[in-house]
C-alpha positions as CSV (number, residue, x, y, z in Angstrom):
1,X,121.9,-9.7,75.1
2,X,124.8,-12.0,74.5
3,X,128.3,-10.4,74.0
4,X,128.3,-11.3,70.5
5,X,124.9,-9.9,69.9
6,X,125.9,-6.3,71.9
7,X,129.1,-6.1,69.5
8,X,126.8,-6.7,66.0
9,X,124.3,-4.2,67.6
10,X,127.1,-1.6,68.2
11,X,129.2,-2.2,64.0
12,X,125.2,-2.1,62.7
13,X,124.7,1.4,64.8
14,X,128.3,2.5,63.3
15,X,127.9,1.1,59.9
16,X,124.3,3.3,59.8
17,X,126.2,6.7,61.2
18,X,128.5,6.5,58.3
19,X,125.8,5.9,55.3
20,X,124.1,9.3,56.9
21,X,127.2,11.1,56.3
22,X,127.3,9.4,52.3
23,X,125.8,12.6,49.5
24,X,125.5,12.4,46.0
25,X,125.3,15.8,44.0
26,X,121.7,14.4,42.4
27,X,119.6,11.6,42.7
28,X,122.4,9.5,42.2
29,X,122.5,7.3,45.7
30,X,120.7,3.8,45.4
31,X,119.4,2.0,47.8
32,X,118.1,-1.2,47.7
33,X,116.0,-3.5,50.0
34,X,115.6,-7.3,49.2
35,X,113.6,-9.6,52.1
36,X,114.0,-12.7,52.2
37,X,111.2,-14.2,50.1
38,X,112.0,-12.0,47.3
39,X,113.0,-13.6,44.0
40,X,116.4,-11.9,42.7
41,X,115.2,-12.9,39.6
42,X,112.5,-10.2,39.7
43,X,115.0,-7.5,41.3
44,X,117.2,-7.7,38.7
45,X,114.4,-7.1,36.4
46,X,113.3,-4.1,37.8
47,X,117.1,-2.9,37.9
48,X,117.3,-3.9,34.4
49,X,114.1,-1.5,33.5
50,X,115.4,1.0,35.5
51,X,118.8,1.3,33.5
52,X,117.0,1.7,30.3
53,X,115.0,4.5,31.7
54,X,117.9,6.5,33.3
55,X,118.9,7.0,29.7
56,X,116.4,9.6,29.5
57,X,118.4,12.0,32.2
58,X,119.2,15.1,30.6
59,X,122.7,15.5,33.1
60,X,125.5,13.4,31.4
61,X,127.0,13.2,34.7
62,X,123.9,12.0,36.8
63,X,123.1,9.7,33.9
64,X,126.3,7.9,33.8
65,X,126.5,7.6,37.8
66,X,123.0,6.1,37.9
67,X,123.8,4.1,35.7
68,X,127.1,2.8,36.7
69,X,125.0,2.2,40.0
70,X,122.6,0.0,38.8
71,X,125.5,-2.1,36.6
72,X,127.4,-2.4,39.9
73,X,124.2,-3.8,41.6
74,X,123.2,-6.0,39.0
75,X,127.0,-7.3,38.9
76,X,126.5,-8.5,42.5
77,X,122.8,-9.8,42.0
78,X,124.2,-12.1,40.2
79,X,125.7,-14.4,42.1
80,X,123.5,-12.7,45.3
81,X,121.9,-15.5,48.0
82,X,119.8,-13.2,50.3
83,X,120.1,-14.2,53.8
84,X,117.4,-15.3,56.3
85,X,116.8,-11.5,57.5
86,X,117.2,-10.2,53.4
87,X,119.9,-8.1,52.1
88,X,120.0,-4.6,51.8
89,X,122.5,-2.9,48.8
90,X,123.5,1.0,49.3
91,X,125.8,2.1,46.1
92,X,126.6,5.4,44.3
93,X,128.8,8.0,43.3
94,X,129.3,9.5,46.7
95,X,130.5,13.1,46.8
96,X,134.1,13.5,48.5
97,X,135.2,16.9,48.4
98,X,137.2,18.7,45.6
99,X,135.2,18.7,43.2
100,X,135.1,14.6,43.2
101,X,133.0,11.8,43.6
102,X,133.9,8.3,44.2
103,X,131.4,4.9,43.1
104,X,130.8,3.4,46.5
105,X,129.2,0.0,47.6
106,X,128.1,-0.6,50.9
107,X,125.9,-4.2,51.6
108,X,124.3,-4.3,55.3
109,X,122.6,-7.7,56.7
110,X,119.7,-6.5,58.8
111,X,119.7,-7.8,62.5
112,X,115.9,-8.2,61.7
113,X,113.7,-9.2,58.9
114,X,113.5,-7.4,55.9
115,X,109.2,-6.5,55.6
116,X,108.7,-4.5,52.5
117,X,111.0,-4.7,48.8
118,X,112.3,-1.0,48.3
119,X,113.9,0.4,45.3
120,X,115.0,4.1,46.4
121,X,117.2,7.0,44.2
122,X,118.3,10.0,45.8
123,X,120.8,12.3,46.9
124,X,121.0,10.5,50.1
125,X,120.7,7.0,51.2
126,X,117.5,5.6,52.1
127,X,118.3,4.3,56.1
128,X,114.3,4.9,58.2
129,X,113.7,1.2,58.1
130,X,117.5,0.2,59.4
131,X,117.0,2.8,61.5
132,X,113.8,1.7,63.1
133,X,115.6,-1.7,64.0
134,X,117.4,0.6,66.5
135,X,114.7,1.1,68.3
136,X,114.1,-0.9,71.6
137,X,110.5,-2.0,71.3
138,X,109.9,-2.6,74.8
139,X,108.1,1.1,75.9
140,X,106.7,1.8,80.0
141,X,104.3,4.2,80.2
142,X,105.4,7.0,83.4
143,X,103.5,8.7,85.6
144,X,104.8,10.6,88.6
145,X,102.2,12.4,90.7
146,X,101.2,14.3,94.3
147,X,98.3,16.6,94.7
148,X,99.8,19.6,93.4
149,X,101.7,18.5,90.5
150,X,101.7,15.7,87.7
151,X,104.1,14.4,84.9
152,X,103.9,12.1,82.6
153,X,106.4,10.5,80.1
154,X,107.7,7.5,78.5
155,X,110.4,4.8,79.1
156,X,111.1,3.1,75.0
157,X,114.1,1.4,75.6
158,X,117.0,3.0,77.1
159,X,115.2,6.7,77.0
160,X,113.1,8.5,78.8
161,X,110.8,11.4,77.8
162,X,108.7,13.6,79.2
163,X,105.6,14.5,77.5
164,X,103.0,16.5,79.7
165,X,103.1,18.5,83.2
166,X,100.7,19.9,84.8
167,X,100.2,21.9,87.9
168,X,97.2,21.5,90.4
169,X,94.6,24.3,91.8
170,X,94.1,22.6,94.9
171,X,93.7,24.2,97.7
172,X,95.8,24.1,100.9
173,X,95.1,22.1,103.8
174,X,94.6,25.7,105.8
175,X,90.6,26.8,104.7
176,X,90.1,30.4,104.6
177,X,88.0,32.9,106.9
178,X,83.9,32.7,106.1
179,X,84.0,29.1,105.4
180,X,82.9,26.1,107.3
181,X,85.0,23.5,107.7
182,X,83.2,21.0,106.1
183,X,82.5,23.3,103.1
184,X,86.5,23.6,102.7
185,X,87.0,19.9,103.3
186,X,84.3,18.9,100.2
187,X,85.4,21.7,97.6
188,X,89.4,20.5,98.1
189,X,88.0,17.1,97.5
190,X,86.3,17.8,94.3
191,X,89.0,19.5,92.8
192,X,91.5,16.9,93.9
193,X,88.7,14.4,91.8
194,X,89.5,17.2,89.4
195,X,92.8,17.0,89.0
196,X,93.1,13.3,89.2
197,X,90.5,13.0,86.4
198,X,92.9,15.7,84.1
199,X,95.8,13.7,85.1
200,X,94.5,10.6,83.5
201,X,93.3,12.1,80.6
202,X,96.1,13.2,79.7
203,X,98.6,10.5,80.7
204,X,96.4,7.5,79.1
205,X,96.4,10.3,75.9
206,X,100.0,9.7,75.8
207,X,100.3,6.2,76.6
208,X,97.5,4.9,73.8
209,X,99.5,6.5,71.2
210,X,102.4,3.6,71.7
211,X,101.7,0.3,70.0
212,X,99.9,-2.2,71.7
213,X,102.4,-4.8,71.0
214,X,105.1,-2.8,72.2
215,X,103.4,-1.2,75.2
216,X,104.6,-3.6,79.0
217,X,102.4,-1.2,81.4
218,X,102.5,1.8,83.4
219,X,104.6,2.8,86.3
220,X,103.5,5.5,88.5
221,X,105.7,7.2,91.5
222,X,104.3,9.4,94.2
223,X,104.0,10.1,98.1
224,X,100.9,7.9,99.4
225,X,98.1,8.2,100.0
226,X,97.5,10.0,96.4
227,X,98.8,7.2,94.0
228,X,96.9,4.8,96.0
229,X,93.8,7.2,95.3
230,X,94.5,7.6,91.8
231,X,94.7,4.3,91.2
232,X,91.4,3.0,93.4
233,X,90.2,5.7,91.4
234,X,90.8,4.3,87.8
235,X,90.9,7.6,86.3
236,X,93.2,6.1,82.6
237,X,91.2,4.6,80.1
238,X,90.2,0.9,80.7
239,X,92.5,-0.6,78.4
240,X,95.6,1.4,80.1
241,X,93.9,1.0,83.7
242,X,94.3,-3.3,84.0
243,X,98.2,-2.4,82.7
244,X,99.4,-1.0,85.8
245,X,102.5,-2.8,87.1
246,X,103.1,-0.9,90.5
247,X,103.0,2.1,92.0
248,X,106.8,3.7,93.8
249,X,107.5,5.8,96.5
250,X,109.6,8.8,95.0
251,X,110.2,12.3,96.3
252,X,109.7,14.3,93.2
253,X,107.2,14.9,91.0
254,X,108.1,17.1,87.9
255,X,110.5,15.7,85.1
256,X,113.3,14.6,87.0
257,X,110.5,12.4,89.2
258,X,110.9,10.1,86.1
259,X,114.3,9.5,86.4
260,X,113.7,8.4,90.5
261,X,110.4,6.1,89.2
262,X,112.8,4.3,86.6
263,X,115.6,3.7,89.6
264,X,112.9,2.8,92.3
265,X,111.1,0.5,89.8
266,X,114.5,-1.6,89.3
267,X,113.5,-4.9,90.3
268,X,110.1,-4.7,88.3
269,X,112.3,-3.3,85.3
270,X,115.5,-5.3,85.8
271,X,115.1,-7.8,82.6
272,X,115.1,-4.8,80.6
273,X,118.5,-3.5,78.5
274,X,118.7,0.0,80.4
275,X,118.7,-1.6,84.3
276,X,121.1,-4.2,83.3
277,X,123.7,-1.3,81.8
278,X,122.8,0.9,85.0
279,X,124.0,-2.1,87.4
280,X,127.5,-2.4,85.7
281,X,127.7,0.8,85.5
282,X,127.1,1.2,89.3
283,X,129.1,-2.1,90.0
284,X,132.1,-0.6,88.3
285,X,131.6,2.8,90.3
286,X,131.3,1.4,93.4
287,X,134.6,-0.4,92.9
288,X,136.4,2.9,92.3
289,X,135.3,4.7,95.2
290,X,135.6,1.3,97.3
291,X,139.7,2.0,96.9
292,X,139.2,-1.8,95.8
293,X,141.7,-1.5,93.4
294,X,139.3,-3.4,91.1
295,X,138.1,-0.9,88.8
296,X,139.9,0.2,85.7
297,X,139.4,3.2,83.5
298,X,141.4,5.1,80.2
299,X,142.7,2.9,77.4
300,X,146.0,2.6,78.7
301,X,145.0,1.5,82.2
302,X,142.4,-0.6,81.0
303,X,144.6,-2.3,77.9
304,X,147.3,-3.0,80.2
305,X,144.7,-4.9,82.7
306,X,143.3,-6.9,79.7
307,X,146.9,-8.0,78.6
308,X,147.4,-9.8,81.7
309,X,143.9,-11.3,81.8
310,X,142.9,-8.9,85.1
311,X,139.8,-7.6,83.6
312,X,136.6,-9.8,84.7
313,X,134.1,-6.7,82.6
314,X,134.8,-4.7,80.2
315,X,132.4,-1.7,79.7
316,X,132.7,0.3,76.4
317,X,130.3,3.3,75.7
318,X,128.0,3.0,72.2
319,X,129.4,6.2,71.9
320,X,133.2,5.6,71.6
321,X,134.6,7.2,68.1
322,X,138.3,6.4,67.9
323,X,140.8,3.9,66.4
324,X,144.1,3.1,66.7
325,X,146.9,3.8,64.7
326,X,150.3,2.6,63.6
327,X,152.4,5.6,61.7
328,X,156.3,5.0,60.9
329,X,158.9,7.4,59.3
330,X,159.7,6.3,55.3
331,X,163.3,6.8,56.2
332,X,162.8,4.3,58.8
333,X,163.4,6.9,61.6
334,X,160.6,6.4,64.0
335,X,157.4,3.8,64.4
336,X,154.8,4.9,66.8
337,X,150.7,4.0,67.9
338,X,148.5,5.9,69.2
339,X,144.6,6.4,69.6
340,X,142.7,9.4,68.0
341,X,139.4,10.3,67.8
342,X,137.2,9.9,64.6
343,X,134.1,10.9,63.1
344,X,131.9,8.9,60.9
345,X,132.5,8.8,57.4
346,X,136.0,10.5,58.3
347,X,139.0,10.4,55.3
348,X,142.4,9.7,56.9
349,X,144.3,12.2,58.6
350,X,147.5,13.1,58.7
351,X,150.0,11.1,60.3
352,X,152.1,14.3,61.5
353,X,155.6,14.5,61.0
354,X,158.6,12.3,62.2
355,X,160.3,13.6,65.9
356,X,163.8,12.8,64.0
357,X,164.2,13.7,60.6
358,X,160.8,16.0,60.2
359,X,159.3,13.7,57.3
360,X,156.2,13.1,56.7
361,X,154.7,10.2,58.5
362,X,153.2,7.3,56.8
363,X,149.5,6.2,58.0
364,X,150.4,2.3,57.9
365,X,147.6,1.3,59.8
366,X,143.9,2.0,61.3
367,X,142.0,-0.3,63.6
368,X,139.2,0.8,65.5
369,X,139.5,0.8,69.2
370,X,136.6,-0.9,69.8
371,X,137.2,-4.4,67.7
372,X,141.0,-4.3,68.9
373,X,140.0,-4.3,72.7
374,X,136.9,-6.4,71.9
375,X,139.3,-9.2,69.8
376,X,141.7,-8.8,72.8
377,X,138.7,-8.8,75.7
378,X,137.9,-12.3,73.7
379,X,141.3,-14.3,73.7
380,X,141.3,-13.4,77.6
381,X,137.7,-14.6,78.4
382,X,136.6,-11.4,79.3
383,X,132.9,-10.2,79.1
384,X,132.3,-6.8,76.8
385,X,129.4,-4.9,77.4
386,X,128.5,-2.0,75.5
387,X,126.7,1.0,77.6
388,X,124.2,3.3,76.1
389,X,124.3,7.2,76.9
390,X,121.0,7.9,77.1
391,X,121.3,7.8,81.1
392,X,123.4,9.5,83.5
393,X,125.5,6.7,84.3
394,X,126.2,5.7,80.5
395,X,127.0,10.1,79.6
396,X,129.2,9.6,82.4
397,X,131.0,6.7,81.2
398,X,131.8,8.9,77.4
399,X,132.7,11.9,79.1
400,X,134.1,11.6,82.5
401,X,135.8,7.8,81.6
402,X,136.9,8.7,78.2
403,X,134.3,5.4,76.9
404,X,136.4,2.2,78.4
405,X,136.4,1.4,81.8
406,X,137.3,-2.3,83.5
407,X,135.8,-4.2,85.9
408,X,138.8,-6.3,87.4
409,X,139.1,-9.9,88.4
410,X,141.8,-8.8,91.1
411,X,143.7,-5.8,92.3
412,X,146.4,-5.4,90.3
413,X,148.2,-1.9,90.7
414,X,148.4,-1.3,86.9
């Protein structure tokens, strides 16, 4: 994923966490998906029909904010040219505490084609098919395995998921008294057939319920000789059987066996979004405990590095929540920035007092953290990747690292 790219992936995953936090007291939220081959001609039509009928609501109140709505959108239709991946409009009076509402507009250009036109009213906005454009479509089917137990999950995108585990009944290698050997030896064989045949039952149950076109093969982990047998043994479903991509040695079996499939299957994997995050993320590591003096991490440490061009990659987490503030004193006392935390959808805070003459602070301006370092990252011809959280490495860059870490060029004691 290019650099650009990452950064429109990580505003379109920001822009969607603040519409969830948008409510309107009624049906009073519209949202409203144009693709591209759409005519506006025949939107505004619709919008125009479903003005008239509005009228008909027996609240004043949700009446006129429906209305106003669909006058806002049919303002903007007007002079509207849908782009190459459609348009989609959100407006509505959006509840905002106290009592108040307060007529919002948001317009979002999909990073992928608009399918299906959708005209939506509620009391919240209408996100699933935004939402599905999250989604990394690339999905491994997992199976990690010995002769005593079995789990199976999935690998869709960045996540993994277990989704069955079962436990064997056969028997140790040690026959007990009254049997012959041979008898031992043939029973422990059919219920290892036994098991083998319930293990692919259920795994090729999970993995035919992913859609074809999204579904790149199965990985399965284990101590050999059993993976080897279970796959000689073609116990999945022929469609899931000729979409093995290789079998890994791994040392456990139950659900954190998936985990150990995904690392030892890195090579097989390594085109894939999630490897390519792990690797920085374990490039960056292995610089800090190298005593390299090549790894950065904190926004001070790492801003100060990108100031003077030091910093080779920048990692920031998707999960990072914080801008960056300028607040002065109106008696012209004091002028500070700092960085603070924020949630989605968040009003401005207080700017807290002045150290001199106790007044008030004035909020004079917000920029989020990520665009500033990411505008800043740019002018120095530094690379920004962005580092999902859905794996150790990535929760360990939001919560240990504070979200921004730096990979340097050269030491440079900052």
């Amino acid at each position: 994923m290019s650099e650009q790219s990452a950064h429109s992936k990580y505003e379109f995953k920001r822009k969607l966490e603040e519409l969830r936090t948008k409510k309107g007291r009624g049906t009073e939220l519209v949202s409203l998906y144009i693709p591209p081959d759409k005519q506006i001609f025949d939107v505004t039509s619709q919008l125009k029909a479903e003005h008239g009928q509005a009228a008909n609501i027996k609240s004043k109140v949700t009446r006129d904010n429906v209305q106003g709505a669909l006058s806002s959108l049919l303002s903007r239709l007007r002079y509207a040219e849908v782009p190459e991946n459609g348009i989609v409009y959100f407006t509505g009076a959006v509840d905002v505490g106290a009592n108040k509402t307060d007529m919002m507009s948001i317009v979002v250009e999909p990073p992928q084609p608009i399918i299906t036109y959708k005209y939506h009213c509620d009391s919240s906005f209408y996100l699933e098919p935004l939402e599905m454009m999250l989604k990394d479509a690339k999905t491994f089917g997992l199976l990690v395995m010995d002769r005593r137990e079995a789990t199976v999950g999935l690998l869709q995108g960045k996540h993994i998921e277990s989704f069955r585990h079962m436990t064997s009944t056969v028997p140790g290698k040690q026959r007990k008294g009254g049997q012959s050997a041979h008898r031992f030896q043939q029973l422990r064989l059919i219920a290892i057939h036994d098991f083998y045949k319930r293990i692919g039952d259920a795994a090729s149950e999970v993995f035919l319920t992913v859609d074809h076109k999204d579904f790149e093969g199965v990985l399965i982990g284990g101590p050999s000789p059993t993976k080897e047998e279970f796959e000689s043994g073609e116990f999945f479903h022929h469609e899931i059987q000729k979409k093995i991509l290789g079998l890994f040695d791994i040392a456990y079996t139950d659900e954190s066996g998936l985990s150990e499939l995904v690392n030892a299957a890195s090579e097989r994997l390594a085109d894939i979004d999630l490897m390519v995050e792990k690797k920085l993320m374990q490039r960056f590591l292995a610089e800090l405990v190298s005593d390299s003096g090549k790894a950065a991490y904190g926004e001070v440490q790492v801003r100060d590095n990108l100031n003077i061009g030091a910093v080779e990659i920048l990692l920031i987490s998707e999960g990072l929540r914080a801008e960056r503030i300028s607040v002065s004193c109106p008696n012209g006392d004091h002028e500070n920035k700092l960085t603070r935390a924020f949630k989605p959808g968040e009003n401005p805070l207080a700017a807290g007092q002045c150290p001199v003459c106790g007044s008030n602070l004035e909020l004079v301006e917000r920029v989020d953290i990520v665009d500033e370092l990411s505008e800043l990252a740019d002018q120095m011809a530094t690379e920004v990747d962005f580092i999902s959280t859905d794996f150790d490495e990535g929760s360990q860059l939001l919560n240990a690292f504070g979200g921004i870490v730096a990979i340097l060029r050269f030491s440079t004691g900052v």
